[in-house]
C-alpha positions in Angstrom: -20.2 -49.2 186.4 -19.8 -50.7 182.8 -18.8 -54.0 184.7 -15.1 -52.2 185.5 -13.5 -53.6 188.5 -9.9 -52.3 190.0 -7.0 -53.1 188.2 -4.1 -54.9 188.8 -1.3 -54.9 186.3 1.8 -57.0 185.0 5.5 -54.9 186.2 7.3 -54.2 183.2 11.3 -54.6 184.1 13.9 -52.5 183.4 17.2 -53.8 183.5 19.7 -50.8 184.6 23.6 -50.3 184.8 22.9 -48.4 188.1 19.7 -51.2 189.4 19.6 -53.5 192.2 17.4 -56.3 194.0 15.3 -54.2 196.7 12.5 -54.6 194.0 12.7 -58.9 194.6 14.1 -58.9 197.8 12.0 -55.7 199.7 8.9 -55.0 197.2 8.5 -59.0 196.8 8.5 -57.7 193.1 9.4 -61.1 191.1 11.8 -59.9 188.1 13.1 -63.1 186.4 16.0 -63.9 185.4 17.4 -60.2 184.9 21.0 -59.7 186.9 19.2 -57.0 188.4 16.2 -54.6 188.5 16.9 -50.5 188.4 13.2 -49.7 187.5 9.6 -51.7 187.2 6.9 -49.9 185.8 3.8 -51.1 187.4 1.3 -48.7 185.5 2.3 -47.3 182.0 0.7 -46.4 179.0 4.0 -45.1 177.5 3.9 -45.8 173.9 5.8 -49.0 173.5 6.2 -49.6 177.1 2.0 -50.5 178.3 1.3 -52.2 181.3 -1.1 -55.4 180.9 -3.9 -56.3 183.1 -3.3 -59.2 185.0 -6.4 -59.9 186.9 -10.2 -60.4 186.4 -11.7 -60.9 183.0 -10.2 -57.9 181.6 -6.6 -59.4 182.1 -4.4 -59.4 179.4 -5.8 -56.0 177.4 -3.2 -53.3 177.6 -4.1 -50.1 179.9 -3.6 -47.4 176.8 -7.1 -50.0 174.5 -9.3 -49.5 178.0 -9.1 -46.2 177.9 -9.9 -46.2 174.6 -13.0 -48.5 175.3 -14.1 -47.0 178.6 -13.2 -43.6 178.0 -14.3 -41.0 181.0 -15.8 -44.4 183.2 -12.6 -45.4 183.4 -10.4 -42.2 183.4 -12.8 -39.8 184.6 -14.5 -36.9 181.6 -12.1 -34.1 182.5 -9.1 -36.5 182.1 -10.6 -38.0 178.8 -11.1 -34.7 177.1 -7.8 -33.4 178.1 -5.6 -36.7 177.0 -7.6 -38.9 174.9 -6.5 -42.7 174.7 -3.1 -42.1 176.5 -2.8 -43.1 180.5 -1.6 -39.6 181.3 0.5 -41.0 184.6 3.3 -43.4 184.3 4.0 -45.3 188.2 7.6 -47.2 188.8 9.4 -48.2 191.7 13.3 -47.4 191.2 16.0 -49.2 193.2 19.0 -47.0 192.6 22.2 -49.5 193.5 24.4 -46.7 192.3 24.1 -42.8 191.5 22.0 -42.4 188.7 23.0 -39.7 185.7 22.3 -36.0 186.4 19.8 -35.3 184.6 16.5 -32.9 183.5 12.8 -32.9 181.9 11.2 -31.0 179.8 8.0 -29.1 180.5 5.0 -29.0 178.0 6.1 -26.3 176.4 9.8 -27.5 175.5 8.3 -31.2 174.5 5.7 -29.6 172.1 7.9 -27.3 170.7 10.6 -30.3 170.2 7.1 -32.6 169.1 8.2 -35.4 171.6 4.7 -35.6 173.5 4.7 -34.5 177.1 6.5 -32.7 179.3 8.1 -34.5 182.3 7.2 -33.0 186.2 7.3 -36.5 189.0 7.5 -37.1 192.5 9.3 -39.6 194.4 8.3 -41.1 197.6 11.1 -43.0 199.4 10.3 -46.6 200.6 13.7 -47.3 202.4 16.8 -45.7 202.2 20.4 -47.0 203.5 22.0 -44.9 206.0 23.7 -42.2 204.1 22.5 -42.4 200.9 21.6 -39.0 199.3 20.1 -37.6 195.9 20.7 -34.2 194.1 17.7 -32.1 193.4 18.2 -28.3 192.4 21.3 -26.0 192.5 23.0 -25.0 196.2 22.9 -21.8 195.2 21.9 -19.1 192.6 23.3 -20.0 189.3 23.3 -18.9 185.6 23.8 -20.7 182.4 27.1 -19.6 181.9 27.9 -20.7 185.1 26.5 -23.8 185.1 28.4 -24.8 181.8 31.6 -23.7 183.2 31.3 -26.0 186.4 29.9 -29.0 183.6 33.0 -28.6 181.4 35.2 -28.4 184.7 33.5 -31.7 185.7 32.4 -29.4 189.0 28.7 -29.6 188.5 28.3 -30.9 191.7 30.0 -28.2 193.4 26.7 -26.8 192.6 24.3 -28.7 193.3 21.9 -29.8 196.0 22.7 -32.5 197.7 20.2 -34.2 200.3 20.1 -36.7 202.9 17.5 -39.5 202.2 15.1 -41.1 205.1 12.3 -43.4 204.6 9.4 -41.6 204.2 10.6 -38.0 202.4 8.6 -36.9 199.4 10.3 -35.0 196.8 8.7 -33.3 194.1 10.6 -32.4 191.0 9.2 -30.1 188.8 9.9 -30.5 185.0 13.3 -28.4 184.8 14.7 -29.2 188.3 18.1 -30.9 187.7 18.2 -34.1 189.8 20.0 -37.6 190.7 19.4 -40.4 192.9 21.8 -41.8 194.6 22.8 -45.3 195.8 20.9 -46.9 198.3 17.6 -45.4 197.7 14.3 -47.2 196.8 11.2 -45.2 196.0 8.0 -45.3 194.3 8.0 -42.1 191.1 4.7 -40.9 190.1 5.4 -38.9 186.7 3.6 -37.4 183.7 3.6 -40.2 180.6 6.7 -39.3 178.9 10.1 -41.2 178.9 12.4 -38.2 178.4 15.2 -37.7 180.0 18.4 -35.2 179.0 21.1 -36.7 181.0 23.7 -34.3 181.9 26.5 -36.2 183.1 27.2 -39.5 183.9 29.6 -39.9 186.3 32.3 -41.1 183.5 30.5 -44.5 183.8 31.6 -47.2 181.2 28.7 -49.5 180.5 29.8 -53.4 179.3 30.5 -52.5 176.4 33.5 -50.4 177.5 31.2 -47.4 176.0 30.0 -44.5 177.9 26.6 -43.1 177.9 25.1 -40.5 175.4 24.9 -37.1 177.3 22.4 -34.7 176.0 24.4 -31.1 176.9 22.4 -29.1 173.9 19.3 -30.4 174.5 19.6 -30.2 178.5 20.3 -26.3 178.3 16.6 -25.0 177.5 14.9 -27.0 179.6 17.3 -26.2 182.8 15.3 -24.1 185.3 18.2 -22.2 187.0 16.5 -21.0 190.0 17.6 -21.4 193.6 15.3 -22.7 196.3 15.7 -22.5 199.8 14.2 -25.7 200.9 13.4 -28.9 198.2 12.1 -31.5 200.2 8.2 -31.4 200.6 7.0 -30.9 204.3 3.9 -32.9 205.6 2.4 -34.2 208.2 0.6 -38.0 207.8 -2.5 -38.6 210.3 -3.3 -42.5 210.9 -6.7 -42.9 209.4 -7.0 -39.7 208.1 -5.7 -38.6 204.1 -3.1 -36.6 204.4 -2.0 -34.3 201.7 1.6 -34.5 199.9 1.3 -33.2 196.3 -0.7 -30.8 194.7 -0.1 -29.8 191.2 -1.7 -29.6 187.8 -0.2 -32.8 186.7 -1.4 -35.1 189.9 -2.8 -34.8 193.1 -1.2 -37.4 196.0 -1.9 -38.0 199.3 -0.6 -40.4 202.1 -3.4 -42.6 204.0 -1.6 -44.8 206.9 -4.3 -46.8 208.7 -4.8 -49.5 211.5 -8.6 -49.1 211.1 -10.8 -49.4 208.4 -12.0 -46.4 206.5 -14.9 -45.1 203.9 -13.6 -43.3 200.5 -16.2 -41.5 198.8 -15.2 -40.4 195.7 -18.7 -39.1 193.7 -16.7 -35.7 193.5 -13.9 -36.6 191.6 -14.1 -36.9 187.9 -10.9 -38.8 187.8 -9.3 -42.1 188.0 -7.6 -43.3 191.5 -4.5 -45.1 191.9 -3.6 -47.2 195.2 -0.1 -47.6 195.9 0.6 -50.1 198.6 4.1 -49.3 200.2 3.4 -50.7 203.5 1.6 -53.8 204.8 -1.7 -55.5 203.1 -5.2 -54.1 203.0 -8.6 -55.4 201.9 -10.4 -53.4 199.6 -14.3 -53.5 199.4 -17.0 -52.3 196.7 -20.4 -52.9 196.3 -20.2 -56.2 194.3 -16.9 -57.1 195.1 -13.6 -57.2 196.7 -9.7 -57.4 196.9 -6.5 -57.7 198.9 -3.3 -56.0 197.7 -0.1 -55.8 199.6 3.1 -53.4 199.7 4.6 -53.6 196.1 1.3 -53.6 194.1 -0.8 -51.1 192.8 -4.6 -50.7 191.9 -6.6 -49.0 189.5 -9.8 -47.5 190.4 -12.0 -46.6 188.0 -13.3 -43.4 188.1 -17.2 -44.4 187.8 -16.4 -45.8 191.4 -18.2 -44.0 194.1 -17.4 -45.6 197.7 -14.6 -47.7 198.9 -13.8 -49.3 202.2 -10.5 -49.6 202.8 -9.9 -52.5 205.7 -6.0 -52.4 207.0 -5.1 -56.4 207.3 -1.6 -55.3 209.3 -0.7 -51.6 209.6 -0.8 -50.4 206.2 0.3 -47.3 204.4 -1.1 -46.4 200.7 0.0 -43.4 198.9 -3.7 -42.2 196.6 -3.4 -40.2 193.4 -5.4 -38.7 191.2 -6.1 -35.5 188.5 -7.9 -32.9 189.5 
């Protein structure tokens, strides 16, 4: 196994006019001296924005120079070939204190046509969630373009859009062109393509310190809006204890749930990609052949995809959400 190990990384902290302190005070997620904490990126190869490792002897290289190094024993071949040197999944946890900006992604096509790397399709997973705290995700009903801009200069846009309730434990995917918003009250863990763009569409009429309001990206937003109406936006599923349970399946990452109170066998020798643990519930033990290691809700691991088999042994009940590239 090239003498790779699973990874632990150093949060990188992002200080937010909408952020909070569930990521301290619920995650156990330690962020300083910052007033507060809207987003930490726990595993990033974002140009300008890579996570370090922080344990074993590979600790303090950046994520983005092992993949260089280890290539497809790290990353898997198939992910290698397709992405190079570039971690092609960015993880965060984002404690939203206040209603984010309305915003949209691009997809693939838009970000290679506008040469600003990849498109931008995530999921969220909520952790906890106040008592009526909501997000917007898709339009509440079918829409056009020159609808849409009428109800935007109107300051109606939310007439129009999708407004849910949020509970601990909902899984939302949003698709590169799905108009969305978190609201207040809401922490979650985002799995995303590696890109950090983001056309915000309106901001509330928020005025930062600086007595300045934000930059709004109307022209931009337009061609990357999918206008389609969807019946139902939240993702149905059904988690088994002890048993992975699917959540996500789409050409940018594959996530599933695993909740256990009993030890279980991974056996990965079919995948030809990398594996990421995310803790969001209780500690677990986690055991290879030549080694071993405890993470606990708030942390992530990095398995390298020249691992085979894993034992996973719940310490308390545990949940972990597992992705990977298929």
């Amino acid at each position: 196994m090239n003498g790779l190990y699973p990874l632990k990384f150093k949060p990188i902290f992002k200080d937010k006019i909408w952020g909070g302190q569930k990521i301290k005070t619920s995650l156990g997620i330690d962020f300083g001296n910052l007033p507060n904490c809207g987003e930490a990126w726990v595993m990033s190869g974002v140009e300008g924005n890579p996570t370090i490792v922080s344990n074993g002897y590979l600790a303090g290289n950046e994520l983005n120079e092992l993949v260089e190094i280890y290539m497809g024993e790290l990353v898997g071949d198939k992910v290698f070939d397709q992405f190079g040197n570039e971690f092609p999944l960015l993880i965060k946890f984002i404690d939203s204190n206040d209603w984010l900006s309305i915003q949209v992604h691009p997809d693939d096509e838009l970000a290679k046509k506008r040469r600003i790397g990849r498109g931008k399709t995530e999921m969220w997973y909520i952790l906890d969630a106040n008592k009526d705290a909501k997000l917007i995700t898709g339009f509440n009903k079918e829409t056009d373009k020159d609808e849409y801009l009428k109800n935007l200069e109107s300051k109606t846009l939310k007439d129009i859009l999708n407004f849910e309730k949020v509970n601990k434990g909902d899984v939302f995917y949003i698709p590169a062109g799905r108009v969305h918003a978190l609201g207040p009250g809401c922490l979650l863990a985002e799995i995303q393509q590696t890109s950090d763009t983001t056309y915000r569409i309106y901001d509330w009429d928020r005025i930062d310190v600086s007595g300045m309001t934000r930059e709004l990206h109307t022209k931009e937003a337009l061609d990357a809006i999918d206008f389609e109406f969807h019946e139902k936006y939240k993702t149905d599923y059904q988690a088994i204890e002890n048993v992975t349970s699917p959540l996500i399946e789409s050409p940018y990452f594959t996530t599933r749930i695993i909740k256990l109170d009993k030890p279980v066998l991974k056996n990965y020798s079919d995948l030809d990609s990398f594996v990421i643990y995310l803790a969001t519930e209780g500690e677990v033990e986690l055991k290879w052949d030549g080694g071993d290691i405890n993470f606990k809700k708030g942390e992530t691991l990095l398995i390298p995809a020249s691992f085979d088999n894993l034992a996973i042994n719940p310490l308390t009940k545990s949940t972990l959400l597992e992705v990977f590239i298929v």
